[in-house]
C-alpha positions as CSV (number, residue, x, y, z in Angstrom):
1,X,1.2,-49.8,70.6
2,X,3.4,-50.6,67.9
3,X,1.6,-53.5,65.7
4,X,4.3,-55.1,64.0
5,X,2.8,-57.9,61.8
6,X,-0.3,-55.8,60.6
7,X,2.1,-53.1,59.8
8,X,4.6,-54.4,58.4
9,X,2.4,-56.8,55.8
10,X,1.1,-53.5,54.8
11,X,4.1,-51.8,54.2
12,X,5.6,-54.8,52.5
13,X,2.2,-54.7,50.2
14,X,2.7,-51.3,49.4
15,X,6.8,-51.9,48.5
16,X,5.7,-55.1,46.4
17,X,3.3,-53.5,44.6
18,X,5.8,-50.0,44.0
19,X,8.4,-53.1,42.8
20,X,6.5,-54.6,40.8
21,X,4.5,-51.7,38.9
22,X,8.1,-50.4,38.8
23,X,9.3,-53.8,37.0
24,X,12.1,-54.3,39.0
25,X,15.1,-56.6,38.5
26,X,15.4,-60.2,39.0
27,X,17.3,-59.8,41.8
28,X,14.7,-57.6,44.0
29,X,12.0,-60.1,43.0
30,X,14.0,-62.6,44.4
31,X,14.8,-60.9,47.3
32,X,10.9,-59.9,48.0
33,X,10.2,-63.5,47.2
34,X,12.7,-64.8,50.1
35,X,11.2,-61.8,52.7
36,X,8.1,-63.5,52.2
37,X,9.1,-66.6,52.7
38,X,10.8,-65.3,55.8
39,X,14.5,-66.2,55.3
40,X,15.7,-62.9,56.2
41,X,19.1,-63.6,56.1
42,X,18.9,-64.5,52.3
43,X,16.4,-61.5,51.5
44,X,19.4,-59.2,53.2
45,X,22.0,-60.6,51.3
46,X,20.2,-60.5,47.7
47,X,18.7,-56.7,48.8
48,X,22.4,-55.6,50.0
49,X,23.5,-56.6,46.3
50,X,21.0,-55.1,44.6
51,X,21.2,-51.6,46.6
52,X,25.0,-51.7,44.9
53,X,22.8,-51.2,41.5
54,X,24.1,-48.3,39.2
55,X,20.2,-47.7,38.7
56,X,19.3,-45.4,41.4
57,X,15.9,-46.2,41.4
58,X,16.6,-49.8,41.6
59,X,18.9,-49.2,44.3
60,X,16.4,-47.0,46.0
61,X,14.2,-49.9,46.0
62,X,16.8,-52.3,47.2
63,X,17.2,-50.2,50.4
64,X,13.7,-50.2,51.2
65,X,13.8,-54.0,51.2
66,X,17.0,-54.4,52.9
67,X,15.0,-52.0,55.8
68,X,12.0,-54.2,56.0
69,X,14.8,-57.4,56.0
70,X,16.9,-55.9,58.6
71,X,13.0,-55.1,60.6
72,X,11.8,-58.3,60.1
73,X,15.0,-59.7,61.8
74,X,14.9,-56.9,65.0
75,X,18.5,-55.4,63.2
76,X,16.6,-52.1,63.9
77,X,19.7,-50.2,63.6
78,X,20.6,-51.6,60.4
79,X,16.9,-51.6,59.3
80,X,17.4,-47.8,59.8
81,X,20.2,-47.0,57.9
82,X,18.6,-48.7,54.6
83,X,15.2,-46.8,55.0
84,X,17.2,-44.0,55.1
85,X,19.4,-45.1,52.1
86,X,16.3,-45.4,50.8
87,X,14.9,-41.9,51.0
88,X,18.3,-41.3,50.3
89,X,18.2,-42.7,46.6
90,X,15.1,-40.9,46.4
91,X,12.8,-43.7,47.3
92,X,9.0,-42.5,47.4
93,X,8.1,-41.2,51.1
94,X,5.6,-42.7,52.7
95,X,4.0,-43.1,56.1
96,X,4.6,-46.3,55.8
97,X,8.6,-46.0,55.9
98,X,8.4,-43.1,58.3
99,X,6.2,-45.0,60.6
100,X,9.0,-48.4,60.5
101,X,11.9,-45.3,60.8
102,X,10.3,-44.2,64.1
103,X,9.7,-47.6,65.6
104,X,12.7,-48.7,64.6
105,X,13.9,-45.5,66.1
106,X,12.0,-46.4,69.6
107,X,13.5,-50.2,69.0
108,X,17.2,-48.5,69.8
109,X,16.1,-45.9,72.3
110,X,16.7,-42.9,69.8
111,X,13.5,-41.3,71.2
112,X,14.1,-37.7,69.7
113,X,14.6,-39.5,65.6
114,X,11.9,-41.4,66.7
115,X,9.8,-38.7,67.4
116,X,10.8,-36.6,63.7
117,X,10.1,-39.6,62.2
118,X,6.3,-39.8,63.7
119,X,6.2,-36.5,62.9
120,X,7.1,-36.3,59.1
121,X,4.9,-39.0,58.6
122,X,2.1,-37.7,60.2
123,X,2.6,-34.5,58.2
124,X,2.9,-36.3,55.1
125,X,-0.1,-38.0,55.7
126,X,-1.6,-34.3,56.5
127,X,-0.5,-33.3,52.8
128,X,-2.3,-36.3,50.9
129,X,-4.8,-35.0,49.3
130,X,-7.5,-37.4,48.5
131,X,-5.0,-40.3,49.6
132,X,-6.5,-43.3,51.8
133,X,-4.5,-43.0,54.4
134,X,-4.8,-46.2,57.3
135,X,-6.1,-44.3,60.2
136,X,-5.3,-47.1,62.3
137,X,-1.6,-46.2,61.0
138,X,-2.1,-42.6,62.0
139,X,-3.4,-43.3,65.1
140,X,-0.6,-45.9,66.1
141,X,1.9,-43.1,65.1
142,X,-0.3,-40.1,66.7
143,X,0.6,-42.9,70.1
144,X,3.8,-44.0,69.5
145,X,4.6,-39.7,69.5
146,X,3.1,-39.1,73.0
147,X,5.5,-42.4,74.1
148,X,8.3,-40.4,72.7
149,X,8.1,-37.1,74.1
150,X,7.6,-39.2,77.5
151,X,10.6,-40.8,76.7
152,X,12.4,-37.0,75.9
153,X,10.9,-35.7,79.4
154,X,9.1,-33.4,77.3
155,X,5.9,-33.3,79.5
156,X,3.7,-30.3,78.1
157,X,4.4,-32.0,75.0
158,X,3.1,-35.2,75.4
159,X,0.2,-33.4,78.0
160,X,-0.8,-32.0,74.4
161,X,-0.7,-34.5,71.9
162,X,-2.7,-37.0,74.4
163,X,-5.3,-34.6,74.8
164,X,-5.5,-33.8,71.3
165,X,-5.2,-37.7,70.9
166,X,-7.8,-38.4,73.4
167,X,-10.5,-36.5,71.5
168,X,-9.6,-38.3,68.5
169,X,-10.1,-41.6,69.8
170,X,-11.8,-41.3,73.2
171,X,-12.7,-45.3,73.7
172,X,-8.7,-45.8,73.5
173,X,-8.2,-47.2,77.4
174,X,-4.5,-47.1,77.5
175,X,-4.3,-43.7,76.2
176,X,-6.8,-42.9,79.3
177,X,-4.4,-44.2,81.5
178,X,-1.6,-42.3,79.8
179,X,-3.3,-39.0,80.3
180,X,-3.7,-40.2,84.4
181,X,-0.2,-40.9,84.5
182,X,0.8,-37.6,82.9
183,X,-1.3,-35.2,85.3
184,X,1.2,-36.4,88.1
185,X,4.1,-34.8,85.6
């Protein structure tokens, strides 16, 4: 279930937005404007040097645009390390980042950081009050957490969450056939 252009649009709204309300540097602007343009490559090399920035907010931000480089380009490894350099340099937590941390988690078959991932995010989104969060986000996520306690062999688990998920969003066909396929567990 993992949307990746819708997604990741959004999240590189929100990060050009935080960038630019947060006036950064030359360089990040340069490097957003090359991620949008699609030269990866030239967005990671820009982002890399900026993350070296004694500015730790700067830096912070650098990360998070090396991550959605390294995405862009299926380096979901290295796309991982940089959101988490990110949070590292105390880079705002979103659901946005959580949600790329977890796919990008699934992406290398790291289904247990995948799953903390899902679930941080979830729980931050939980937290916001008053926040608009993207329930089509949320619901992706709620999914994509089911997928990963399959993937753990964590059965009861994922018997849970799609039941829970199921009353949520009860039109959801795939989900339906998820449930099926989890009553033979």
């Amino acid at each position: 279930m993992m949307k990746k252009g819708k997604m990741v649009c959004a999240a590189a709204a929100v990060w050009l937005a935080a960038c630019m309300l947060g006036g950064c540097a030359n360089a990040l602007k340069e490097g957003t404007e090359a991620l949008e343009q699609g030269d990866y490559q030239k967005a990671r090399e820009i982002f890399q040097t900026a993350a070296g920035d004694e500015d730790q907010e700067k830096a912070a931000e650098a990360f998070r645009g090396l991550g959605m480089a390294c995405y862009e380009a299926e380096d979901y490894s290295a796309a991982l390390e940089a959101f988490q350099a990110a949070l590292d340099q105390g880079a705002d937590q979103t659901v946005q980042i959580y949600n790329l941390m977890g796919i990008c988690g699934m992406k290398t078959e790291d289904y247990e950081s995948a799953l903390e991932f899902f679930q941080a995010g979830l729980a931050l989104a939980d937290s916001a009050s008053g926040e608009e969060t993207d329930q089509e986000l949320i619901q992706e996520m709620r999914y994509n957490e089911i997928v990963c306690c399959e993937r753990n062999a964590d059965w009861e688990s994922a018997k849970q969450k799609i039941a829970g998920y199921l009353e949520d969003y009860p039109g959801d066909e795939t989900a339906q056939k998820e449930a099926e396929f989890l009553e033979t567990r």
